[in-house]
LUMLUM-376954 format. One line per 8 residues: number of its first residue (from 1); for each residue x, y, z of C-alpha. Coordinates in Angstrom, 3 decimals, always signed. Layout:
BEGIN
NUM> X/Y/Z | ...
This chain:
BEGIN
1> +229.698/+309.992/+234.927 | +228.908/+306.380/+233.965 | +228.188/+303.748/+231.504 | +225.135/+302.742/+229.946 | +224.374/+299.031/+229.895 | +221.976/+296.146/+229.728 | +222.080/+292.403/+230.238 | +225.126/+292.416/+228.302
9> +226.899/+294.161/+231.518 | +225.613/+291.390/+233.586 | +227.393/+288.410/+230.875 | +230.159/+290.602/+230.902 | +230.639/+290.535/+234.641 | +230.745/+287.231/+234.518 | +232.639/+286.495/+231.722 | +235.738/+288.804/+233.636
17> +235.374/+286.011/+236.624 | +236.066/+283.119/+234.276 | +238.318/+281.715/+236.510 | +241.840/+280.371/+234.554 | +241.499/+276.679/+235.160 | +238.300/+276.888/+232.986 | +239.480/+276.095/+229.480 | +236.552/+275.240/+227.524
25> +232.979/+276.817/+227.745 | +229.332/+276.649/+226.407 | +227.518/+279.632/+225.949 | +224.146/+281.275/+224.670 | +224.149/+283.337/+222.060 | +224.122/+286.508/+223.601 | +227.019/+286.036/+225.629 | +229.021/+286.110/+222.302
33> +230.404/+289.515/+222.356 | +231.806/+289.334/+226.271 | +233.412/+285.019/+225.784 | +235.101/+286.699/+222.277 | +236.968/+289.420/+224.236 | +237.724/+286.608/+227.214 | +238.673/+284.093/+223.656 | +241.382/+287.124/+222.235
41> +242.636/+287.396/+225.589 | +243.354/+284.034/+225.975 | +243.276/+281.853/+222.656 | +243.793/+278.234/+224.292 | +240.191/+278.156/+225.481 | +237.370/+276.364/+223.321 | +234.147/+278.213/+222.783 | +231.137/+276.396/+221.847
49> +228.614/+278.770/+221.272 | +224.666/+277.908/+221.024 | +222.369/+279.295/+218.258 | +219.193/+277.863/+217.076 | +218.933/+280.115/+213.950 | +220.828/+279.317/+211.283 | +221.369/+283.448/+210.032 | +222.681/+284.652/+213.052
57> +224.828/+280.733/+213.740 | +226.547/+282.149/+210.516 | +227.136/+285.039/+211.323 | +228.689/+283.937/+214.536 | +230.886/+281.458/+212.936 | +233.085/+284.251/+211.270 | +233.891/+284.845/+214.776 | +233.732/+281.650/+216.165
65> +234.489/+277.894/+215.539 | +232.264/+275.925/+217.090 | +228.944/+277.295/+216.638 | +225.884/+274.561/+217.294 | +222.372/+274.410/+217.379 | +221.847/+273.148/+220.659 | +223.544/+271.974/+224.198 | +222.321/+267.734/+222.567
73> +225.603/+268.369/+219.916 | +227.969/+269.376/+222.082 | +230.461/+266.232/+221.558 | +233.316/+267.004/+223.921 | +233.294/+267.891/+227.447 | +233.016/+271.513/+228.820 | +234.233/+272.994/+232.077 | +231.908/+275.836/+232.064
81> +228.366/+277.069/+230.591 | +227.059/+280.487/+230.605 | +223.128/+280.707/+229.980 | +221.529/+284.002/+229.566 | +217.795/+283.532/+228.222 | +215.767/+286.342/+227.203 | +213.432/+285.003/+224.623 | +210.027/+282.866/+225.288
89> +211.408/+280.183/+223.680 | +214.933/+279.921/+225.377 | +213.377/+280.112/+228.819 | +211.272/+276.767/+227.644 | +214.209/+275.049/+226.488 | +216.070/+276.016/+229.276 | +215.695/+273.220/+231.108 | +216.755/+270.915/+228.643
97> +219.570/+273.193/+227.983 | +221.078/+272.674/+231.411 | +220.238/+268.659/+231.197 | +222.710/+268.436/+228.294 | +225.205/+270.791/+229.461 | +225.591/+268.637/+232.755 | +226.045/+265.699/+230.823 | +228.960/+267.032/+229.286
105> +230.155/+268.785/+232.243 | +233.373/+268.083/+233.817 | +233.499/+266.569/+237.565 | +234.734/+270.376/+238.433 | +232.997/+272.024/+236.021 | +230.457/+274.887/+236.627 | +227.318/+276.928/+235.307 | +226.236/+280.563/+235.525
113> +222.632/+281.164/+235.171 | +221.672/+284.837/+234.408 | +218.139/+285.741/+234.890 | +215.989/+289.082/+235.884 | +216.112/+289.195/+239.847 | +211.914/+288.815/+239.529 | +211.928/+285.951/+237.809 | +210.108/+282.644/+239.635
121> +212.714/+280.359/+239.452 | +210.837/+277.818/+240.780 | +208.886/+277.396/+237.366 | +212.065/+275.874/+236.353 | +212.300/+272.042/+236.867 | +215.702/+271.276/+238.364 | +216.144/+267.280/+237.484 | +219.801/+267.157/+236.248
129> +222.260/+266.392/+238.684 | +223.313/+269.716/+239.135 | +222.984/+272.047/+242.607 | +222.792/+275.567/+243.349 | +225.969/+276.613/+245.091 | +225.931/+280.442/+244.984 | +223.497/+282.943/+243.993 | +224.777/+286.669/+243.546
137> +222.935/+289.776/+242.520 | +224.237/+292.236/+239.991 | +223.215/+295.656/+238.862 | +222.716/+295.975/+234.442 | +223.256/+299.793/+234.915 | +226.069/+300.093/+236.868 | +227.573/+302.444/+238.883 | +223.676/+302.484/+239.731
145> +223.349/+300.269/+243.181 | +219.727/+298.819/+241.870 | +219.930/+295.131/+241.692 | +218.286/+293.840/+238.289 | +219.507/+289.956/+237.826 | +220.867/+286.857/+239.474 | +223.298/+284.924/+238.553 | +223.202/+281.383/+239.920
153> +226.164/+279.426/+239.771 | +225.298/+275.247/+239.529 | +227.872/+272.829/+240.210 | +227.508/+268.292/+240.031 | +226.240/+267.024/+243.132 | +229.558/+265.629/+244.806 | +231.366/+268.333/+243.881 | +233.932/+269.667/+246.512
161> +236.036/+272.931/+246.045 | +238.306/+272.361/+248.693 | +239.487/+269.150/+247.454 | +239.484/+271.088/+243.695 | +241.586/+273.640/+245.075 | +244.167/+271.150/+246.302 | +244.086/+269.389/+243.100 | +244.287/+272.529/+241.564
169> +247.565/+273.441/+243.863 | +248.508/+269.778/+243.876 | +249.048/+270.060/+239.739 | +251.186/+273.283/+240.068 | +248.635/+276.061/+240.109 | +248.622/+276.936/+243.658 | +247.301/+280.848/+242.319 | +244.189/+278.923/+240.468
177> +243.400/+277.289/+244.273 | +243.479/+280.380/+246.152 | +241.062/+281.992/+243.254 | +238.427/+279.263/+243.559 | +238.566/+279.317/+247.511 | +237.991/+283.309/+247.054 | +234.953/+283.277/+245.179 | +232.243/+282.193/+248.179
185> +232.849/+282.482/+251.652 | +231.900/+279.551/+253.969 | +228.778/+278.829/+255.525 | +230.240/+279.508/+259.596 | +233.491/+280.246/+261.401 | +234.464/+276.658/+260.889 | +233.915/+276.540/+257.053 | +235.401/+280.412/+256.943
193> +238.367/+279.722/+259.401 | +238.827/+276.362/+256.667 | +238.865/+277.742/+253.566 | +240.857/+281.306/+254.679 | +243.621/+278.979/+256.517 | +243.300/+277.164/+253.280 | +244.067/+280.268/+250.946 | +246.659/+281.409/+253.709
201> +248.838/+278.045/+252.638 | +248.289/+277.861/+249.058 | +249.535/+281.531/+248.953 | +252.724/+280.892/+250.470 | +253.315/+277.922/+247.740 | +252.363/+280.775/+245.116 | +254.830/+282.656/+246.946 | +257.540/+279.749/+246.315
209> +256.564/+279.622/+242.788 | +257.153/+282.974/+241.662 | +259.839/+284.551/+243.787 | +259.862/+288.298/+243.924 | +257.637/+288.829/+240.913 | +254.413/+290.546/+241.973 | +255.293/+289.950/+245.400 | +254.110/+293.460/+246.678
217> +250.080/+292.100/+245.959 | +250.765/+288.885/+246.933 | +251.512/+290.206/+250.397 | +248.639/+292.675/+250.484 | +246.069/+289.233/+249.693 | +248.326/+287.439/+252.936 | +247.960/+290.641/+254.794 | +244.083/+290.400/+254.038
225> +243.973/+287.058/+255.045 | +245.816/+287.342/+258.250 | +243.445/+289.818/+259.195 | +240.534/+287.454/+258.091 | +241.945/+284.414/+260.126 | +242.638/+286.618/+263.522 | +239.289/+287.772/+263.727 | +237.786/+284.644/+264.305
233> +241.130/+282.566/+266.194 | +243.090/+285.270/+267.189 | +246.214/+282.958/+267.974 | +245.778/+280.908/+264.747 | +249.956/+280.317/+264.820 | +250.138/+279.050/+261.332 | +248.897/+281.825/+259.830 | +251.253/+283.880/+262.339
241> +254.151/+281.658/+260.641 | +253.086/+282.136/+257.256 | +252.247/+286.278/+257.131 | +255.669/+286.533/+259.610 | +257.367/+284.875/+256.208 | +255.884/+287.050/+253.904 | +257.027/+290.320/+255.600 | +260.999/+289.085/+255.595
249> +260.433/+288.145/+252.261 | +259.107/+291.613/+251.347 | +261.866/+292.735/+252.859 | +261.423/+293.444/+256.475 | +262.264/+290.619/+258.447 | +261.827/+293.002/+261.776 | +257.783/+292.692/+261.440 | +257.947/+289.240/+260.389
257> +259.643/+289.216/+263.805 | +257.331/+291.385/+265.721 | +254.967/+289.229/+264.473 | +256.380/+285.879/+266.151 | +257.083/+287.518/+269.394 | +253.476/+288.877/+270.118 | +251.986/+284.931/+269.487 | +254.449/+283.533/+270.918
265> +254.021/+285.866/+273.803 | +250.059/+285.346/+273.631 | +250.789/+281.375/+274.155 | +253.548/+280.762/+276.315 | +253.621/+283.910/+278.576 | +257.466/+284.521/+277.185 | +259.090/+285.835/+274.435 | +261.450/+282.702/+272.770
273> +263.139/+285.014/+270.347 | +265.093/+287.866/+271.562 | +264.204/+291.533/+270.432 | +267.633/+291.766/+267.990 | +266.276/+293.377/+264.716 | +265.059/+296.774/+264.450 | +262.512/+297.465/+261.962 | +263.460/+299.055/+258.854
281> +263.404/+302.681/+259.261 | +263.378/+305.148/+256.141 | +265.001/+308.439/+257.020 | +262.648/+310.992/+256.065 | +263.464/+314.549/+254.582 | +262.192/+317.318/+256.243 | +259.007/+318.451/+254.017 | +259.820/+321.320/+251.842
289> +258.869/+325.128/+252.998 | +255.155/+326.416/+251.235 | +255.849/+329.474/+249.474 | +252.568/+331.577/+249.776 | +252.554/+333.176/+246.726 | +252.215/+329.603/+244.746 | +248.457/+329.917/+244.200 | +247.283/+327.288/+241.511
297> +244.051/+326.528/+240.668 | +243.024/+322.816/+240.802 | +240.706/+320.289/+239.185 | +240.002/+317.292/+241.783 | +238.822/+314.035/+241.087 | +237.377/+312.398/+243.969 | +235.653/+309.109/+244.969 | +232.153/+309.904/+244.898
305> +231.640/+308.501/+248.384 | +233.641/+309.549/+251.232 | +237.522/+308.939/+251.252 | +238.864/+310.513/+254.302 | +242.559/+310.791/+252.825 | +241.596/+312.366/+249.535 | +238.682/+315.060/+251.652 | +240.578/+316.003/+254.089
313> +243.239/+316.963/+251.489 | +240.659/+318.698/+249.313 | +239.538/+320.657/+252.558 | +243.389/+321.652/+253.622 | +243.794/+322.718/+249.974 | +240.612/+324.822/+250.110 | +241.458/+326.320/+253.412 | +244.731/+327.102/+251.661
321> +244.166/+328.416/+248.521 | +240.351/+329.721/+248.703 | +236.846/+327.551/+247.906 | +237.471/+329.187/+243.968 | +241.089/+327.375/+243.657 | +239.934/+324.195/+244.129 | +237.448/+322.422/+242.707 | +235.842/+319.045/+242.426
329> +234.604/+317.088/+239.494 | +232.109/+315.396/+239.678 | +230.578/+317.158/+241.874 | +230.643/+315.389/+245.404 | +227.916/+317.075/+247.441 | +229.312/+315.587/+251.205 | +232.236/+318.068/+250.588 | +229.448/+320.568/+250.122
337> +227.424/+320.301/+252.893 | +225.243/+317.360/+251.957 | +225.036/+313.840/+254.343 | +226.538/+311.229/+252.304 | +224.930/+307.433/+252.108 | +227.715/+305.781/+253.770 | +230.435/+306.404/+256.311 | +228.562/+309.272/+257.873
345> +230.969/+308.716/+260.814 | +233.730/+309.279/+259.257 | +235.140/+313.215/+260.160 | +235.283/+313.862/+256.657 | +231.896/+316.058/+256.078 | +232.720/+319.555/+254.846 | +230.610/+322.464/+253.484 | +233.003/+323.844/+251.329
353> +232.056/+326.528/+248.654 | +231.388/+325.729/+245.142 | +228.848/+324.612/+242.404 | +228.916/+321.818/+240.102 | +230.513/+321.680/+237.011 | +229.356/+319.707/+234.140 | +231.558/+317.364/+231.937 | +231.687/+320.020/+229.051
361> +232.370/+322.606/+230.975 | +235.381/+321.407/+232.619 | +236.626/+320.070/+228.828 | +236.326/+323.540/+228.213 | +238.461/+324.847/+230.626 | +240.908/+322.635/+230.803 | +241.191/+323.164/+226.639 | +241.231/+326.990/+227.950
369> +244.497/+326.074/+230.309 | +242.045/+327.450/+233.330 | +243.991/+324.933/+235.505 | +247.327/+324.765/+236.406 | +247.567/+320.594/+237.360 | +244.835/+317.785/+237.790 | +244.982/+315.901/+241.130 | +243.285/+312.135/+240.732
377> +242.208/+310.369/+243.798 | +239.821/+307.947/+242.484 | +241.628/+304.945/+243.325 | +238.954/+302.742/+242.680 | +238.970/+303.671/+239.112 | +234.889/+303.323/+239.046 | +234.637/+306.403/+236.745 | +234.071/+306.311/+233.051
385> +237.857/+305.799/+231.917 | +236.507/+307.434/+228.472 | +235.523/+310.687/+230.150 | +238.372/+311.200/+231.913 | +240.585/+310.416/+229.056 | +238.734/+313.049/+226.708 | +238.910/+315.682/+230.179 | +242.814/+315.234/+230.391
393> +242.927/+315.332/+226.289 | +241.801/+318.617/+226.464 | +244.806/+320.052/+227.766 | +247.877/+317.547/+227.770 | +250.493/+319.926/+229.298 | +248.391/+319.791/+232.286 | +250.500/+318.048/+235.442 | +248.421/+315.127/+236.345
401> +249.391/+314.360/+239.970 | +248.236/+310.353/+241.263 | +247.024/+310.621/+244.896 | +246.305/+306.877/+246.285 | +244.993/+307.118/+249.576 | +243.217/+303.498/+249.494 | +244.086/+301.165/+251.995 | +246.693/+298.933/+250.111
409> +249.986/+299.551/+249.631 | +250.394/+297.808/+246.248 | +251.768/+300.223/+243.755 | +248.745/+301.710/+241.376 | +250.324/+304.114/+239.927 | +250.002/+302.410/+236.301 | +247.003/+301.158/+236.853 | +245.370/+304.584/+237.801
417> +247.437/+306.835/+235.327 | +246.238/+304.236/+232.821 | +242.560/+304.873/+233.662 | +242.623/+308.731/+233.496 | +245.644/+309.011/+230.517 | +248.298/+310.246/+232.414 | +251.796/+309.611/+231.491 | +253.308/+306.228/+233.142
425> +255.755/+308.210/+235.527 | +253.176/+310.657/+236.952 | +254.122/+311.808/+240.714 | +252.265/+309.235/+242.459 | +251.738/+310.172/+246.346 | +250.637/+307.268/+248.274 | +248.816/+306.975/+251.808 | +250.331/+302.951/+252.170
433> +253.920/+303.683/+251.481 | +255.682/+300.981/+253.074 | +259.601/+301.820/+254.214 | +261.085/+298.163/+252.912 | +259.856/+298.505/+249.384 | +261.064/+300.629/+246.557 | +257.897/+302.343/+244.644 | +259.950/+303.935/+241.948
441> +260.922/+307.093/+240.986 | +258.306/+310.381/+241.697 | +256.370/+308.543/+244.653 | +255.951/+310.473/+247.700 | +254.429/+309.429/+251.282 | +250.697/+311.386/+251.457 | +249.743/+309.827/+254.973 | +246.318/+310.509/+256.892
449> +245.700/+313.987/+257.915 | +243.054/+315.483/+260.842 | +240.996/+317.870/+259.725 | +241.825/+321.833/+260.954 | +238.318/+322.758/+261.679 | +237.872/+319.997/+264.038 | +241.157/+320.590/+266.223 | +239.160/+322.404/+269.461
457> +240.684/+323.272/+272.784 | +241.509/+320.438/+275.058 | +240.185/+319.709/+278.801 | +242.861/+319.617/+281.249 | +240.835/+317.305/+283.522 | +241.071/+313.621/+281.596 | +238.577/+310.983/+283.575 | +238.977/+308.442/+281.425
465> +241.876/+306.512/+281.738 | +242.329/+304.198/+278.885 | +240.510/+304.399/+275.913 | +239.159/+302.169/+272.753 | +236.133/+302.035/+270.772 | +235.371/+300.418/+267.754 | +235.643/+296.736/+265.715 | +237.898/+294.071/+266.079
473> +238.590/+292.991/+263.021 | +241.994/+294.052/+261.202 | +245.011/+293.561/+261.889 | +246.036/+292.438/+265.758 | +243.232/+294.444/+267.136 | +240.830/+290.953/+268.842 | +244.465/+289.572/+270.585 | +245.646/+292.744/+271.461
481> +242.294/+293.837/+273.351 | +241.118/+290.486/+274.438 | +245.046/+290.326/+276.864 | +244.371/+294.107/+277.373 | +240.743/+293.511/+278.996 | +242.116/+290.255/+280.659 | +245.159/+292.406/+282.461 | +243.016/+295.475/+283.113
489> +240.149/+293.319/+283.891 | +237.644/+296.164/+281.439 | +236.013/+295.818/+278.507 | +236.353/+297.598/+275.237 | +232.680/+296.357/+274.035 | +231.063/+299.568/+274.169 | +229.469/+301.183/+271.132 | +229.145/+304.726/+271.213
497> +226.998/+307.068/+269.532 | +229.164/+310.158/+267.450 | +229.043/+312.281/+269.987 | +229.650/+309.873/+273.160 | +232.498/+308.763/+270.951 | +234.017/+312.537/+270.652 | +233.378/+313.148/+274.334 | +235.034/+309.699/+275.526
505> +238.122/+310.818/+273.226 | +238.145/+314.184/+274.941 | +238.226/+313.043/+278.261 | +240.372/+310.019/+278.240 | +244.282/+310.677/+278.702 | +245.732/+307.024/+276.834 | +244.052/+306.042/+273.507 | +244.803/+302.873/+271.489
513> +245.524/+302.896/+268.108 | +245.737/+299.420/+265.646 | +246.337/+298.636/+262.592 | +243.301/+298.597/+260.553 | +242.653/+297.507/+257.039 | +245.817/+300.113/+256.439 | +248.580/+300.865/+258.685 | +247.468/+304.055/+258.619
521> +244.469/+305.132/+260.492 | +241.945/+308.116/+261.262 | +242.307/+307.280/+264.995 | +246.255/+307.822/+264.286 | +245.423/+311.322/+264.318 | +242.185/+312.079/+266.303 | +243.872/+310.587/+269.509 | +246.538/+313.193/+269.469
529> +244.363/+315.789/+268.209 | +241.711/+315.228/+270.942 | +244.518/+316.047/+273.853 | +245.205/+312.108/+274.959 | +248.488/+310.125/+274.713 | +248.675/+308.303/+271.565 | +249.809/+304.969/+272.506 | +250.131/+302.914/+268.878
537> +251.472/+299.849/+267.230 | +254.899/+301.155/+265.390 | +253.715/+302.149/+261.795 | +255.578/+300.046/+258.468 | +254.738/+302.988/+256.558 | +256.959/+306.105/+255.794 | +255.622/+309.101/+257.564 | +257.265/+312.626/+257.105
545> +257.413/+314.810/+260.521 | +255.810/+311.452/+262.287 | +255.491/+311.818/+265.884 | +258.888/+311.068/+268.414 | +258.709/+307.488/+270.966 | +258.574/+309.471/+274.337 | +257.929/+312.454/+273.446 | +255.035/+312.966/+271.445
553> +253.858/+309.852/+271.245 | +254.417/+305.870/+272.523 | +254.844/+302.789/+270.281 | +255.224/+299.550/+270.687 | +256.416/+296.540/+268.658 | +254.668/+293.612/+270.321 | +251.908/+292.425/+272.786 | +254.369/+292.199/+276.140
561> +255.490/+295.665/+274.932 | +252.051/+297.185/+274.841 | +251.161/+295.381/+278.190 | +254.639/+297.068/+279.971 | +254.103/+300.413/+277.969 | +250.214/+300.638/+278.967 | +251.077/+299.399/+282.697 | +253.692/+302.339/+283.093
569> +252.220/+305.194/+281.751 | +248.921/+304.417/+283.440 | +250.844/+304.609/+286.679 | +252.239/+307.823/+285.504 | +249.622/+310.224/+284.093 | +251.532/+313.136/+284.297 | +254.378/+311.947/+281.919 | +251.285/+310.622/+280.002
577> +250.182/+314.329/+279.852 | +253.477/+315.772/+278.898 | +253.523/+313.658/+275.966 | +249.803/+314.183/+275.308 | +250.166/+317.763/+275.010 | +253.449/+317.547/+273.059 | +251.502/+315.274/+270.330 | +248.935/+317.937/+270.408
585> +251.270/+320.733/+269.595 | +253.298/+318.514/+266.967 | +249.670/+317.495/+265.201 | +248.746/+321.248/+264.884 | +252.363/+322.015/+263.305 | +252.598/+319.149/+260.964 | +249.749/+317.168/+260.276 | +246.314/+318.984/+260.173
593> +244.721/+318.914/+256.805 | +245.686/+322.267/+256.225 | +249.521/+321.517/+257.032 | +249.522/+318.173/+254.572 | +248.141/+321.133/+251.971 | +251.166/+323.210/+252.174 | +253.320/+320.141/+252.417 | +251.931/+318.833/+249.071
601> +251.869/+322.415/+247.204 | +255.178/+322.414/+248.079 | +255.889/+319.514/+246.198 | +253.901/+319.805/+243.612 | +255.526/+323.283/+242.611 | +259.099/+321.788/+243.044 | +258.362/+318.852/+240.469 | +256.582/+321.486/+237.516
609> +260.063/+323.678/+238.582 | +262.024/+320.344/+237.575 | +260.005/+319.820/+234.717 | +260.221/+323.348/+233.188 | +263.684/+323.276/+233.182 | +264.469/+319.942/+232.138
């Protein structure tokens, strides 16, 4: 599936990142269709569009108001231009295009140059006060990765975004600032550490502003930002401060609190604040019993590159139901034994039975009621929203079920059920399911799985004693290792090939686990499922059957409780084994890809139970 396009793709691209401050814009001709749909969306902004021939200038005047011949008439000042030349004669008169435009271009203003990736620039004579800030590279046919244009983005000479984004938070838009630091990283770790500090602050102002409203995504961008700031000054405390507010205004003031404790902990060598909150802690109901004889046959759509959530579902499914009751569409070849382009590392490469199945074919059979529910997992929404709508068409009592297994735990549920057709209130089970905030009727945790075919027999003799591999980017993960290494006096720098990686896991009897991008993690599950002590930051997120402090597993809250936790259990490796082998056993029961299956099935046929009888 796809979407056939041309330059007009490109201009449309850009068009969509018309940031909101911009209120007034000069454009070529061909950008017409893309500004009119930004002009209906929002009808306080001033087009001036520029055509030379007086046929098609009429034409666009039925649709526009301000139709010219030329950038020379443009009489009032414009914050933006977009220039997309195609013909002989508006490459020669580009450059006097862009001459005007800058004289009638705000102090702030901007503009977009679209042009085929091959063409020599250079030939171009730059004399008008304007600079190249940005250059990006876009694809005209997209999904299809091949880059065909650039767009070059100009801006005046003295022009400074950070002190536009303060004026821009300064006059009450604090949203509008954060946008315009988002749209280019900085040149080095100072610039970057600047303008993500800078984006931290102006959220928080946002966050004043609008109060509860859209809070949800408002943490997820502090969450990213944190995350962003801690990788390059891991014990930045005003960005500690500022994320720390945002979870007790979402609702959990315990992680704000963890938070607080761990830097102040990091700084001092004490804890100021006394452990008194506990986080919040959503009692979860014991998942309900599979009944065997529920066999349905399901139609999966997946990402079309690997998304370990949604594959090792589709693989517990097929190991439950049989290769012929489950089936993917499109047709994703690393579930069928083919090496995918990316994330080869990922433990998410089946071989599953199967053969594709065409878009008219599965029309047909879902007209033909050949399926008994429709499972999306395409979070990303990058397939054609027009197929998918005609595919669910087909057959409208057909359960759609939402499965969100991205790494954000802002609710999608409308924005996905939109995409596809489904019904507003579809069951929406979600990966990122965070205990202090209310998703809504029909939403069900769906955390991380491990995949049954990998679960192998465990050594008894563990040589390893601690162990960690991988980036330190997300979440806690530079602070957390850099004190670790510093107490142990080791060094977690190692990069390991696949298979050093899987024999390091099944040798070591401790493994780490951080929060990543998501709370929820593959190494969540492999640690346990390899036969070492999972040893883990305490999870937000609600997790059904999760594993027992103790018993099957150790968390911790903050850094001086990982550095007492680690310190005791390495002096005690046969409690650490107790608990290592009980986290084994309670993986195997409860969380293989095979168990999340059943778990879901058993939903699933308890909500079209509800629904038949309602």
């Amino acid at each position: 599936m796809g979407e056939s396009t041309n330059i007009g793709a490109i201009t449309a691209e850009v068009v969509r990142r018309i940031p909101p401050y911009i209120e007034s814009i000069a454009v070529h001709h061909n950008v017409g269709i893309a500004i009119g749909a930004l002009a209906l969306r929002d009808a306080r902004r001033r087009i001036v569009v520029l055509e030379s021939d007086s046929t098609r200038a009429t034409a666009l005047r039925q649709r526009f108001e301000h139709v010219i011949a030329d950038a020379s008439l443009i009489d009032d000042p414009v914050d933006a231009a977009i220039l997309a030349p195609e013909t002989e004669e508006e490459w020669g008169e580009l450059t006097d295009t862009i001459t005007e435009i800058a004289r009638n271009l705000a102090d702030d203003g901007c503009v977009f140059l679209v042009a085929p990736i091959d063409q020599d620039m250079a030939d171009i004579v730059i004399d008008h006060g304007l600079v190249k800030t940005d250059e990006s590279e876009f694809a005209a046919n997209p999904p299809n990765d091949t880059k065909s244009h650039t767009v070059l983005t100009l801006h005046k000479k003295d022009y400074d975004r950070f002190t536009h984004a303060r004026d821009l938070a300064e006059s009450g838009h604090p949203d509008w600032a954060v946008d315009l630091l988002a749209e280019k990283e900085g040149r080095d770790n100072e610039e970057e550490l600047r303008r993500q500090m800078k984006m931290h602050q102006y959220l928080l102002v946002w966050d004043d502003r609008d109060g509860h409203d859209d809070r949800l995504r408002r943490f997820f961008l502090s969450q990213s930002l944190f995350a962003n700031i801690t990788a390059i000054s891991p014990q930045s405390l005003e960005s500690f401060k500022i994320h720390a507010a945002m979870w007790t205004r979402l609702g959990d003031a315990a992680m704000g609190e963890r938070l607080m404790r761990t830097i102040n902990y990091a700084r001092l060598g004490k804890i100021e604040t006394p452990h008194k909150l506990v986080s919040t802690r959503v009692s979860e109901p014991e998942p309900l019993a599979h009944d065997e004889y529920y066999q349905p046959r399901l139609l999966v759509i997946l990402e079309a590159q690997p998304d370990y959530g949604a594959d090792v579902l589709f693989d517990g499914l097929a190991n439950v139901l049989g290769d012929e009751h489950v089936v993917d569409f499109p047709w994703k070849g690393s579930l069928h034994g083919q090496e995918p382009t990316t994330q080869q590392h990922y433990p998410c490469i089946f071989n599953r039975a199967g053969k594709p199945l065409e878009l008219e074919n599965a029309i047909e059979q879902m007209a033909a009621q050949q399926f008994d529910a429709l499972l999306y997992c395409a979070h990303t929404n990058k397939w054609s929203g027009e197929e998918l709508r005609e595919l669910t068409a087909a057959s409208p009592e057909t359960p759609i079920y939402i499965i969100d297994q991205s790494d954000s735990p802002v609710n999608h549920r409308a924005a996905m059920a939109a995409h596809i057709g489904a019904p507003n209130d579809a069951p929406y089970f979600k990966r990122e399911m965070l205990q202090c905030v209310d998703y809504g009727a029909n939403t069900f945790p769906l955390p991380f799985a491990y995949p049954s075919d990998r679960l192998k027999s465990t050594r008894k003799e563990r040589g390893v004693p601690l162990f960690w591999a991988g980036h330190r980017r997300f979440g806690l993960r530079r602070l957390y290792l850099e004190q670790i290494e510093s107490l142990l006096g080791q060094s977690f720098d190692q990069k390991l090939t696949q298979q050093a990686y899987a024999e390091q896991i099944a040798k070591a009897q401790i493994g780490l686990n951080f929060f990543g991008f998501g709370y929820d993690t593959v190494r969540y599950w492999e640690l346990p499922a390899h036969g070492c002590m999972l040893l883990s930051e305490q999870l937000p997120i609600r997790i059904p059957n999760n594993f027992v402090h103790g018993e099957s597993a150790v968390f911790f809250d903050d850094l001086e409780e990982l550095e007492r936790l680690l310190v005791y259990y390495s002096e005690r490796p046969e409690e650490a084994a107790q608990i290592a082998r009980s986290g084994r056993d309670h993986l195997e029961r409860h969380h293989t890809g095979a168990a999340r299956a059943k778990q879901f099935l058993a939903r699933i046929q308890q909500l079209q139970v509800e629904s038949a009888s309602r």
